[in-house]
N, C-alpha and C positions, 0 to 999 in steps of 0.2 A: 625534519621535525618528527618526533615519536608520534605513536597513534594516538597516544591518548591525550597531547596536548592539542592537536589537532583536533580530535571530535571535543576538546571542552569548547576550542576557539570556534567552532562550527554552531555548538548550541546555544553560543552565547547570542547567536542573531536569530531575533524574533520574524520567523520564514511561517508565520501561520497564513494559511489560503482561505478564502471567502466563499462559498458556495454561493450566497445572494448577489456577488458581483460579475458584470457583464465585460467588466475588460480579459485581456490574459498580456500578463498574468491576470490571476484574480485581486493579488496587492503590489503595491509599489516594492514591498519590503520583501517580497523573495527574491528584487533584481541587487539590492545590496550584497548579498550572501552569493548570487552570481559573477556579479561583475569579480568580489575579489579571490575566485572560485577560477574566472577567469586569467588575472594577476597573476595569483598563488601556481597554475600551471604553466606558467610561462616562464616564471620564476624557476622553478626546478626544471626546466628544460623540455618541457613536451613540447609539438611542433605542431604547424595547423593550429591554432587555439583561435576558435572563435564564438563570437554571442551575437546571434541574429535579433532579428529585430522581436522576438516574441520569450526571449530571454534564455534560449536553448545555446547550453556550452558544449563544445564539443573539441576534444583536442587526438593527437598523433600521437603514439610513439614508435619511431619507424623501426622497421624489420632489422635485428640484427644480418650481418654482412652474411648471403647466400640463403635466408630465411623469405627474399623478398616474394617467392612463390606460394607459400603455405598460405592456409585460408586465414582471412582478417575475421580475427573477432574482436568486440566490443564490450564493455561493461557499463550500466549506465545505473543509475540512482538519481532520486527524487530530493528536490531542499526543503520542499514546503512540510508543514507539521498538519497536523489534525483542526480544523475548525471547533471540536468537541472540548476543546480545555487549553489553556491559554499557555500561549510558547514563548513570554515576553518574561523577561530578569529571571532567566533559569536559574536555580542554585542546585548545580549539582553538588553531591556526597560521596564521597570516595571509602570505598570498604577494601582495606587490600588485603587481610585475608578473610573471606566469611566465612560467618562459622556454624553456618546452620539454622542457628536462629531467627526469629521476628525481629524484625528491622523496624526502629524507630525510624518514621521521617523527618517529620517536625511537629514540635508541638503535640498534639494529643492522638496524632494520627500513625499510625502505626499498618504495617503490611506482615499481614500474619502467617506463618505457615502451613496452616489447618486451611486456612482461605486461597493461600498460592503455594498448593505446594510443587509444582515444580520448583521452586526455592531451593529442594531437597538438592537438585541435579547441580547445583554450584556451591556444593561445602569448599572451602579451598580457593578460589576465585578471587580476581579483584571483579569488585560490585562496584559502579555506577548508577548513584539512582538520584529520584527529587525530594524536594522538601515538604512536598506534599501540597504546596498551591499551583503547581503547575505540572505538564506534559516536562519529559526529558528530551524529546527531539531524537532520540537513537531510531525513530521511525522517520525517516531515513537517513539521519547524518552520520550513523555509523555506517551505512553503504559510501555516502560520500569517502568517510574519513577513510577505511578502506580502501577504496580504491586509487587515493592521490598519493596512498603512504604506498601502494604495492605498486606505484609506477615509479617514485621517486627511488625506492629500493631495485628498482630491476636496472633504472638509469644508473646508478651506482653501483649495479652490477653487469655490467657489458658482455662477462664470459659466459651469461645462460644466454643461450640461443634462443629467441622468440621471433614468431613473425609479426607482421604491423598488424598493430593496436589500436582498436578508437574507444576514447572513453566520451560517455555523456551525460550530462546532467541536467534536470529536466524541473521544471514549474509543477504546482495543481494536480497533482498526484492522486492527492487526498480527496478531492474534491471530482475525480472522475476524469479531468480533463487533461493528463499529462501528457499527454503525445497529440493533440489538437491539430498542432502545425509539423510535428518533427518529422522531419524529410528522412527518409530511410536511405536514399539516394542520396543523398547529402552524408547522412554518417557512413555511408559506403562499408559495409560490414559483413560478412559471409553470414555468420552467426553472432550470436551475444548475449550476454548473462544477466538479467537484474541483480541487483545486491540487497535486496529489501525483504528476504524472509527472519525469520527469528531462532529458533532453537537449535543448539549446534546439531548439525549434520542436515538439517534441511533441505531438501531436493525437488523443487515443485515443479511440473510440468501438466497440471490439471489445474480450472480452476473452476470457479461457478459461471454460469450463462445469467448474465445477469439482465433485468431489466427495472424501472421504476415506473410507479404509479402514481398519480395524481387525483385523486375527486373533488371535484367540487358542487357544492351541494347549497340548491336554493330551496329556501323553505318559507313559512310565511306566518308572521308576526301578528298576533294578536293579543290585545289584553287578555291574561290568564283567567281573568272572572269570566271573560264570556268568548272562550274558545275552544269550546267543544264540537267539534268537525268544523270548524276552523283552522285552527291553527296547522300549521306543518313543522315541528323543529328539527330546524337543521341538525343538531347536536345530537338530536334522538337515531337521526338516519345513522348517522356517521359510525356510534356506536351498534345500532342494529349491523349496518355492515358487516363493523369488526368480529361480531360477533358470527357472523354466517360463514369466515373464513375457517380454517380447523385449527381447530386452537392446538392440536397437537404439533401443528407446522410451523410453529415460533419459533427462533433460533434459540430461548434458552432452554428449548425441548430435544434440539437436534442435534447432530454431532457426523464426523466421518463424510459420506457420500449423502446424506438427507440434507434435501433444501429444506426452504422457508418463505411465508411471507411475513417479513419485518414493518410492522407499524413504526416512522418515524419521525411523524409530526400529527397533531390534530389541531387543530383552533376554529373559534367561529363564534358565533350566537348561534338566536333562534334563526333569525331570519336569511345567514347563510356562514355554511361552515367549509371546512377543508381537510380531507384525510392523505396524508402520504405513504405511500409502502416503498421497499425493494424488495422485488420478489427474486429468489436465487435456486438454481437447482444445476449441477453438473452433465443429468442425463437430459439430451435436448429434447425428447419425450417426457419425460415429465415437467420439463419447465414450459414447454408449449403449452400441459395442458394446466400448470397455474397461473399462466397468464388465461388462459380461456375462460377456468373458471372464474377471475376477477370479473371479465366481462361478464360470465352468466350473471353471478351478483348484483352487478350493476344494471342489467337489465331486467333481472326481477323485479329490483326496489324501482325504476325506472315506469314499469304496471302498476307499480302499485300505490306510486304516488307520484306518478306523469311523467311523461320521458324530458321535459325540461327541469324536472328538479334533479337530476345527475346528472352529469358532467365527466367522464371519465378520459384524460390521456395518460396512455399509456406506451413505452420507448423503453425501446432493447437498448443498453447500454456498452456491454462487451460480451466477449460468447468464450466457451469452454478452449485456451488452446491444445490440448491434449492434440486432436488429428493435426493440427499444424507441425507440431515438437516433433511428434514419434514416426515422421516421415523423415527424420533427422536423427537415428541412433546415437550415432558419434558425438552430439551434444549431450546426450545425457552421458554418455560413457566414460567420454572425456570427463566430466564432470564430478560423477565417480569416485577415478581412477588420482585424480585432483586431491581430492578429501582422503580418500585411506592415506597417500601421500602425504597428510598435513596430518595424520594421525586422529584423522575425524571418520566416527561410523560412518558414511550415507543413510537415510534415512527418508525414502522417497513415500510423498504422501502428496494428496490434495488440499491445494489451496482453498480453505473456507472463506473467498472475499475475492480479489482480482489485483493483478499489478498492470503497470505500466508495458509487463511485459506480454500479455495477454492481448492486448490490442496489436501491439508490435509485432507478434507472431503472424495475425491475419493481413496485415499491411507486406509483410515478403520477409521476416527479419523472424527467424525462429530464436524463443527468448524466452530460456525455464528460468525461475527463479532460486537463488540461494539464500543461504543463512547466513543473518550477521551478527549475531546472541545477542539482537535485543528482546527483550519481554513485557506481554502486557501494555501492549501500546496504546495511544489516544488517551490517557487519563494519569490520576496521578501516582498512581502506582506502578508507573512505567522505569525501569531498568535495563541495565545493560551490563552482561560480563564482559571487560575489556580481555580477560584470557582468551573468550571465545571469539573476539572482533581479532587477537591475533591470529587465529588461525583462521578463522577469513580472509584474511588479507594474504596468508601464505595459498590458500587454495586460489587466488586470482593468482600470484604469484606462479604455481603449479600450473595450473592452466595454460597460461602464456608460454609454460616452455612446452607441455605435453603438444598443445597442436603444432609445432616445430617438431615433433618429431619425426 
């Protein structure tokens, strides 16, 4: 199957994940997109193909003859879409050649190139994009698609020499929770690459140290006429709070190696409310001390208006893999060495967010991330160059033969 009928067949299944739910998956409808994910590689002849009970796919492709020594590496990508914007009747829009320009999506909504101009970097390109009321899903079903098109293409090409191969695909990505249950031991794998970054040549082997915060905040409710040192409003805290943090350490203030704390929920009344953050920072020194300072905050306002009106939990989420990766040169080298082969710059930078592969580094499985030209994810201005998903696909391709050599 071409790549690009395959990632439309891939977006057409609504795979959005749940942050408020307690199962895993988090929906019933990412095991659809699994099971025929499962099918669909059994079909083209991968070996081992299996889906355990927490909807984790994982299949073989064995070691071309005299390859069966060289180290297994893996490739693995994520089905679910963003909880942020809705992944159900995608209509994608096919641009085969762009041409620079502002892209009408649909209707009155338009993607401008003052606004996105990385735009500029795919004059020429077939574009991939939406209609403008939904997410595209190229976060991650172009890693998907990718990767099942550069195993069926190596199956059909028997004369490049590769050693065994595991691919896998993975739940809740989105939602923080994709390798939950994934057995490392089970995907049995020396090394292995996420397929989930964006801009051609992307080479990430950094990522943020990440953690979340939760307040909750009781306050105390009184008729407004007659609530003077009475009353306590929740909602009054919540913003005092926000405010005590440095306003200059927002993420639309920051960029490069500077974290942030992200406000990303508030509600409540007077009588009690609820703030959310993720705090993120790459150096594990300063992200200790923004988590520290969350707590002083909260123990100021804690004096100042009784240690039962805050409420503070606070959980590390995933941590920087950079010292896991670069005790592994040969992954990023190889990696590289991959891409100038595909005719792609390398272009090694930090990740501002966390993949699947950041946890899977500190679990025993070193696992930098690539690019698979999608852009602007989670929303509806989300696209995809299928040029530059070809030349993804040829650097997994590349890959598979370089560690045989």
């Amino acid at each position: 199957m071409e790549l690009k009928d395959r990632f439309l067949r891939y977006v057409s299944f609504d795979t959005q994940s749940d942050e408020n739910s307690t199962t895993f998956p988090s929906t019933d409808k990412q095991l659809v997109l699994l099971r025929a994910l499962k099918e669909e590689l059994e079909t083209i002849g991968m070996k081992e193909v299996t889906m355990d009970e927490y909807g984790y796919v994982m299949a073989t492709l064995p070691a071309t003859r005299g390859m069966e020594n060289v180290p297994v590496i893996g490739f693995i990508s994520h089905v679910d879409t963003s909880p942020d914007m809705s992944g159900a009747n995608i209509k994608p829009h096919i641009i085969d050649s762009y041409d620079g320009r502002d892209i009408l999506l649909g209707g009155d909504i338009w993607m401008r190139v003052d606004e996105f101009p990385e735009l500029k970097c795919f004059k020429g390109h077939t574009l991939i994009h939406t209609d403008g009321t939904t997410l595209l899903g190229a976060d991650d079903k172009a890693g998907v698609a990718e990767i099942v098109t550069a195993m069926e293409w190596l199956i059909a090409h028997p004369e490049v020499a590769h050693g065994k191969i595991r691919v896998g695909f993975t739940p809740d990505e989105e939602i923080g929770r994709g390798v939950d249950y994934f057995s490392v031991e089970k995907f049995a794998a020396d090394f292995a690459y996420t397929m989930d970054g964006g801009m051609e040549g992307e080479l990430e082997f950094e990522n943020f140290n990440a953690a979340g915060a939760k307040i909750t905040i009781n306050g105390r409710n009184v008729h407004p006429g007659a609530a003077k040192h009475k009353m306590i409003n929740a909602i009054d805290i919540a913003t005092e709070l926000n405010g005590m943090l440095p306003a200059a350490d927002r993420p639309q203030y920051t960029e490069h190696y500077e974290g942030f704390f992200h406000c990303v929920g508030i509600s409540g009344s007077v009588e009690q409310a609820e703030i959310s953050y993720i705090i993120r920072d790459h150096d594990s020194d300063k992200f200790e001390a923004k988590k520290q300072l969350m707590w002083d905050v909260v123990n100021f306002l804690q004096r100042k208006y009784g240690e039962k009106c805050l409420t503070l939990t606070l959980k590390d989420q995933y941590y920087n893999m950079r010292k896991m990766v670069e005790r592994h040169p040969a992954v990023i080298e190889k990696a590289k060495k991959a891409m100038l082969e595909s005719g792609v710059k390398p272009t090694v930078k930090p990740i501002r967010g966390g993949t699947d592969g950041s946890r899977l580094s500190f679990m025993g499985l070193p696992c930098p991330n690539l690019f698979t030209g999608g852009m602007n994810f989670h929303g509806r201005y989300e696209y995809v160059s299928l040029t530059t998903m070809h030349k993804a696909m040829n650097v997994i391709i590349n890959l598979a033969r370089i560690w045989a050599e």
